[in-house]
N, C-alpha and C positions, 0 to 999 in steps of 0.2 A: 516968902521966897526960900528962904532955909529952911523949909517945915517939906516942902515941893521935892528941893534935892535931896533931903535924907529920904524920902520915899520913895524916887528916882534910884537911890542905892539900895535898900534894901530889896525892891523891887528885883533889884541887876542880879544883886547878890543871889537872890532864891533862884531866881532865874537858871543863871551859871550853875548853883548845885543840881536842881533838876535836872537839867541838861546833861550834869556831867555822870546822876546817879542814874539817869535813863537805861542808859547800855547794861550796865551788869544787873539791873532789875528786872530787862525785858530777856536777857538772858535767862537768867533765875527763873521768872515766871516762864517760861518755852521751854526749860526743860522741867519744870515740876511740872506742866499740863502736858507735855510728851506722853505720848503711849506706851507702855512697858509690855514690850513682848516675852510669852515662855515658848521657848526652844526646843528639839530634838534633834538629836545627829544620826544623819546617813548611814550605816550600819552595815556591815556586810555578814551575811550566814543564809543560815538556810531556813528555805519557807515549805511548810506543807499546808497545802489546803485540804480541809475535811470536815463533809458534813455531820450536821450532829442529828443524833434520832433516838429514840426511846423503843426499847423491845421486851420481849418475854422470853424466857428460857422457857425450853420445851425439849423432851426428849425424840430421838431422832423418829421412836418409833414407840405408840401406844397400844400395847394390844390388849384388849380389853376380852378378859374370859368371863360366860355368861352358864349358864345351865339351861340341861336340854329339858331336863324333866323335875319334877315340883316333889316336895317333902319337904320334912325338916332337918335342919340343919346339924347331924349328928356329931361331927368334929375339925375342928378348924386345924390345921398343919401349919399354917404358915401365920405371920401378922405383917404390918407395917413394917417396909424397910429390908423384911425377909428377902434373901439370895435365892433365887430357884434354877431348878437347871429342866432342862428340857423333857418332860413325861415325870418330873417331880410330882407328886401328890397334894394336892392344894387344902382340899377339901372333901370329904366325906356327906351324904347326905343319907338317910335313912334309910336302908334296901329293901325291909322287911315285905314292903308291899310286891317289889317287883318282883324279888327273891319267887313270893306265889304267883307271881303271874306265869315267872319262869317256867316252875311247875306244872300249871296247869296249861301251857303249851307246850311242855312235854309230852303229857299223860293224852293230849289231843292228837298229838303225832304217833304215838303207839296205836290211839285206836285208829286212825286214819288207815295205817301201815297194816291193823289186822283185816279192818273193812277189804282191801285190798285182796289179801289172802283167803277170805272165805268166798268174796265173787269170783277167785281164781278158779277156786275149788268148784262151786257150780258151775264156771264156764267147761273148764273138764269134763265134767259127769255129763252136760248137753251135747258137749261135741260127740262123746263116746255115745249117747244116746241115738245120736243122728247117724252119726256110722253104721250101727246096728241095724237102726232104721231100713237105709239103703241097702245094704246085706239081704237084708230081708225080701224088702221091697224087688231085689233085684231077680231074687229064685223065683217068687210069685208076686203079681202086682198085686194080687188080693188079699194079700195078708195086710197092710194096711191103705189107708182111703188118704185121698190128696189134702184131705181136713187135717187127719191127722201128720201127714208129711210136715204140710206147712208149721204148725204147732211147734211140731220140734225144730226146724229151721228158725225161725224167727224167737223163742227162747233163748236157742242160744248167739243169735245179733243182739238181742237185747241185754243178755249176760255181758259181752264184748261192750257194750256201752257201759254199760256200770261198771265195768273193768276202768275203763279212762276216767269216770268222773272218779272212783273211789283214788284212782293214782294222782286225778290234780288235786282230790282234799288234802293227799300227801305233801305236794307240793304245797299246796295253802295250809298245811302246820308247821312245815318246814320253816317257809318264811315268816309266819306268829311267832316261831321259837328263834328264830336268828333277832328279831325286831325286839324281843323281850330278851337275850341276853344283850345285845347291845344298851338298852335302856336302862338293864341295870348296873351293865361296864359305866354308864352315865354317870351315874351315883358318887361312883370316884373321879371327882373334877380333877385332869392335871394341866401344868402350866404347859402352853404351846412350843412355850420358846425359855431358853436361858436370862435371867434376867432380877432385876430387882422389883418387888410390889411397892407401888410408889400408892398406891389407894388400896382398902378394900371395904366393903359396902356391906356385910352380912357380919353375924355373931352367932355364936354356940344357940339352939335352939331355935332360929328364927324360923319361920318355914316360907319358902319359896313357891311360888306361884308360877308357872312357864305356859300356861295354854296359850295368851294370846301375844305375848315375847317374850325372849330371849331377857332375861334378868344381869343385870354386871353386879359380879360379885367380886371381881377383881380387875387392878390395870397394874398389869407389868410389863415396864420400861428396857429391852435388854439393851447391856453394852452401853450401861452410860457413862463409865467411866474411858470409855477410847471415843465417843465421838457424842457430844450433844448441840442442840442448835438454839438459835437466839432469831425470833421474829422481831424484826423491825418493819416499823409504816416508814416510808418515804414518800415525801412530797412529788408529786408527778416532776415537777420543775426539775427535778434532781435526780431523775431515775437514769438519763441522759449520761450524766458523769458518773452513774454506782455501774454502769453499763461497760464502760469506759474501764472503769479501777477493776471490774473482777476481771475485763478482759487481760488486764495488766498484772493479774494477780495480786494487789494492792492488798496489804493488811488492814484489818478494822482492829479496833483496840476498842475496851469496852471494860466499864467497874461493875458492881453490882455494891448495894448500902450494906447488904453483910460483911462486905472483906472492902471497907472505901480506900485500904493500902494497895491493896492486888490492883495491877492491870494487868487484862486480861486479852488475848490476841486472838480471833480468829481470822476467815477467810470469804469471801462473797460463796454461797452455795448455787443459790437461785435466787432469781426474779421473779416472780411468777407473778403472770399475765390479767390474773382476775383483780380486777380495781375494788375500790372504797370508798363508797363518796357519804361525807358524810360533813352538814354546814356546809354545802358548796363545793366544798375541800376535795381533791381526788389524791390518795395514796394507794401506792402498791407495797406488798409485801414483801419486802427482804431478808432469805434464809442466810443466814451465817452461821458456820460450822465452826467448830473450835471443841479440842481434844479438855479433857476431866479427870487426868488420873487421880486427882484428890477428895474426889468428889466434891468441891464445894460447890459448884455450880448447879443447885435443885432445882425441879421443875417448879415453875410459876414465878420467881424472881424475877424482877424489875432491872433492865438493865440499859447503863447509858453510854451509847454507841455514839463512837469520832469512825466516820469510814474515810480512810485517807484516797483522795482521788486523785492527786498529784505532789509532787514534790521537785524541788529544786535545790541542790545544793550548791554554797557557795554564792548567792548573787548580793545587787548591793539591793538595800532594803529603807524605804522610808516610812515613818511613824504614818498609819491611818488618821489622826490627826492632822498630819501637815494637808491631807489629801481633803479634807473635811472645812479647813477653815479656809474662810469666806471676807476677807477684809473690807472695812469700810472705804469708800473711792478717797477721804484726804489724808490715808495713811499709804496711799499708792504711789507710786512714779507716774508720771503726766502718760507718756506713752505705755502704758500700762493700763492705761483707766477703761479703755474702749472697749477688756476682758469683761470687765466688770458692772460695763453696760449692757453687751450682747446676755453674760448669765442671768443677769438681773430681769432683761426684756424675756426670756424663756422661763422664767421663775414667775412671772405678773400673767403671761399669758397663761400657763398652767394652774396659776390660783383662781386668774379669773373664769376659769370654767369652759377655756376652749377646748375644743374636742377635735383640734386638728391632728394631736397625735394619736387619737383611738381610729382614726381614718387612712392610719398610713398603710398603705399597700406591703404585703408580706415584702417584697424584694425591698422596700426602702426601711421596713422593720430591720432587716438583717443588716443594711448597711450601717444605720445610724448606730448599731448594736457595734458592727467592725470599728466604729468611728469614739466609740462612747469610752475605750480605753485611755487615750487621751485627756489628760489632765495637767492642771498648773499647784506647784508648789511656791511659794514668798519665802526670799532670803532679806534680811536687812540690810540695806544699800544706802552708808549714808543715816539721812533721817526719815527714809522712804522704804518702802518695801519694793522688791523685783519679784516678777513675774517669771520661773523656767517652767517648760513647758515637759513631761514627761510621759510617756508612753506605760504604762504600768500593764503588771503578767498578774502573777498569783499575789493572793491576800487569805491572809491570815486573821487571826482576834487582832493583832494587835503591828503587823508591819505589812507592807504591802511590795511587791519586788518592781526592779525599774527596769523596764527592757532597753530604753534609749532614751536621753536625757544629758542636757548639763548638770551634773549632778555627781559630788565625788564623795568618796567614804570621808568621816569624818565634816560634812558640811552642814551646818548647823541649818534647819526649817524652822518656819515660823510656825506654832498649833494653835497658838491663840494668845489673846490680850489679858495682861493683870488686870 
C-alpha cells in the first residue's frame, strides 16, 4: 500500500513539472520552427526602364574606290588610317600602256582630219569640173555627150559622200582620243570624298584586273570623327517602345570592351523596316548616332546598348523580389489564403498543358495584359504574413515603381524565406 502511494506521488509530481515545462517548451519549439523572413524597404527615387541590345560600330558612310582599268600597281600614296581629302591622290597604276594608246589615237585623229582635207580638195576640183562642163555644154550641146555630163555629176556626189564619212572617222578619233585620255586620267586613282582609309586591299606591284568588275582597292570612311553610328538587332517585341523613346528623343547609352570606363551616349537615328528572322526570332535594325571627336569609336566594335525608353523621377519603388515571392498558404492570414488558391489554380492549369490562354481573342489578350499590372506584395502581421495589393508602372533590374497601393516609403516587404 505504501509502495502504491509513493508512485501515486511521483507519478503527481512528474505530472505537475510537465505540465508546468509545457508552455515555455512549446513556446521555444514555435518560435525555433517559425519561418524567418528577409526584408526589403520601400524606397523612393527614380526608375528608368531600358532595353538592352548588342550592336556594331559602323561608319556613317563607306565609300569604297575601285579601278576603272587593269595594270600594275606602280605606287601607293596613302596606307591604313591615312587622312585624305577630296581629289587627294590615292594611288598610281602603271600608264605606260595607255600613255601609247593615247598616242596612237592621236596620230588616228590627224590622219582622220587629213583624210578630210584631201576629199575636200577633190570635192573642189569636181565641182569646178562640172561647172566647166555646163559652160561648155551650154554654148554647144555637142561639145560633150550626156554620158559624159552624168560622170561628172555624179563624181562629184560621190566626192560629197566621202566628204561626210571622212568628217564622222573625225569624229570617231575624236571620241578614241577623249576615251583614251580619260582611261589614262584613270591610272591616277583619287579619293571621292574627305575622309579617313579605314581598309585597303592592294600593295606596291600587285596588278589589277577590271574587265569583268570594278576591283576595291580602298574604303574611306569620311567625318568620322563628328558623327558615327552603332547597328543594333531589336527584338520585334521591343521595337514598339525604341519607336516610342526616339519619338521622345530618349538617349541610348552604350560601352564598347576597349574603354569598359567610358560611357558612351548617343540618339535613335532609324528603324529600319527590313526584318531578320533568324531561329524563329524576328529583329529589326536600330541606327543610333552618336558624335567621335576622339576617335575611339572604330568601325567593327562590339557594342552594348541600354536604350532608355522611359523614365520616372521621384516615385516610390519596391524591390522586384517582393514582386516575385510567392508564400506558402500556412505562413498567410486566413483571409488571405483564397489569393493564393486562385494563383496557384492558374499556375496547375498552365503546367498542365491547357491551351485556353493561346485561344484568347486579341481584345481579351489586351485586357488581361491592362489587368496583369496588378500585383500583391506580404508585409509581416503578427506571425502571419498580409496580402497589399499594388498597381505597379516601370521596372527596372532591380526596383519596380508603385502607381497605387497601401504601401509607404520606408515599409518593410517580404522577398523571401531564410
Amino acid at each position: 500500500m505504501k509502495s502504491l502511494v509513493k508512485w501515486f506521488l511521483v507519478l503527481g509530481v512528474l505530472g505537475t513539472g510537465g505540465a508546468l515545462a509545457y508552455s515555455p517548451i512549446y513556446t521555444w519549439w514555435k518560435t525555433r520552427t517559425a519561418p524567418q523572413f528577409r526584408t526589403a524597404p520601400v524606397v523612393r527615387g527614380d526608375i528608368v526602364s531600358v532595353i538592352n541590345a548588342t550592336g556594331t560600330v559602323n561608319p556613317v558612310l563607306s565609300v569604297r574606290v575601285g579601278s576603272f582599268v587593269s595594270g600594275p600597281v606602280a605606287r601607293l600614296h596613302v596606307d591604313f588610317n591615312s587622312r585624305v581629302k577630296k581629289d587627294g591622290l590615292l594611288v598610281e597604276i602603271e600608264p605606260d600602256i595607255y600613255e601609247a594608246i593615247q598616242a596612237r589615237d592621236e596620230a588616228s585623229l590627224e590622219l582622220a582630219k587629213a583624210e578630210v582635207g584631201r576629199v575636200q580638195a577633190l570635192l573642189e576640183q569636181a565641182k569646178n569640173d562640172e561647172k566647166r562642163a555646163e559652160r561648155l555644154r551650154a554654148k554647144n550641146p555637142d561639145y560633150l555627150s550626156d554620158s559624159e555630163m552624168d560622170k561628172l555629176h555624179f563624181n562629184r556626189v560621190s566626192l560629197e559622200a566621202q566628204l561626210r564619212v571622212a568628217k564622222a572617222q573625225v569624229l570617231q578619233a575624236e571620241a578614241s582620243l577623249r576615251n583614251s585620255k580619260k582611261n589614262l586620267n584613270y591610272t591616277k586613282i583619287k579619293s571621292p570624298v574627305d575622309g579617313v582609309v579605314i581598309d585597303r586591299k592592294i600593295d606596291e606591284g600587285q596588278t589589277l584586273v577590271a574587265q569583268f568588275q570594278v576591283p576595291d582597292l580602298f574604303v574611306v570612311a569620311p567625318d568620322l570623327e563628328k558623327e558615327i553610328h552603332v547597328y543594333a538587332s531589336v527584338d520585334e517585341a521591343d521595337v514598339g517602345l525604341i519607336r516610342e523613346a526616339q519619338r521622345r528623343n530618349e538617349p541610348v547609352y552604350f560601352t564598347v570592351d576597349a574603354y569598359p570606363d567610358d560611357l558612351f551616349e548617343g540618339r535613335i537615328h532609324q528603324i529600319r523596316m527590313n526584318s531578320t528572322v533568324k531561329e524563329n526570332v524576328v529583329t529589326y535594325n536600330v541606327v543610333v548616332s552618336t558624335s567621335n571627336p576622339d576617335l575611339k569609336l572604330l568601325p567593327g566594335m562590339t557594342a552594348k546598348l541600354s536604350f532608355q525608353v522611359a523614365k520616372r523621377p521621384g516615385v516610390l519603388k519596391v524591390p522586384n523580389a517582393a514582386l516575385r515571392f510567392y508564400p506558402k498558404p500556412p505562413m498567410v492570414r486566413d483571409e488571405d489564403k483564397k489569393l493564393l488558391e486562385a494563383t496557384e489554380e492558374e499556375t496547375t492549369e498552365s503546367a498542365s498543358g491547357d491551351k485556353s490562354a493561346d485561344a484568347r481573342s486579341a481584345v481579351q489578350r489586351i485586357l488581361d495584359r491592362k489587368t496583369s499590372n496588378r500585383r500583391h506584395v506580404w508585409v509581416l502581421e503578427g506571425e502571419r504574413l498580409r496580402a497589399i495589393e499594388v498597381v505597379v508602372g516601370l521596372s527596372d533590374h532591380k526596383h519596380t515603381e508603385v502607381v497605387s497601393g497601401d504601401v509607404e516609403e520606408g515599409m518593410e516587404l517580404v522577398t523571401s524565406v531564410k
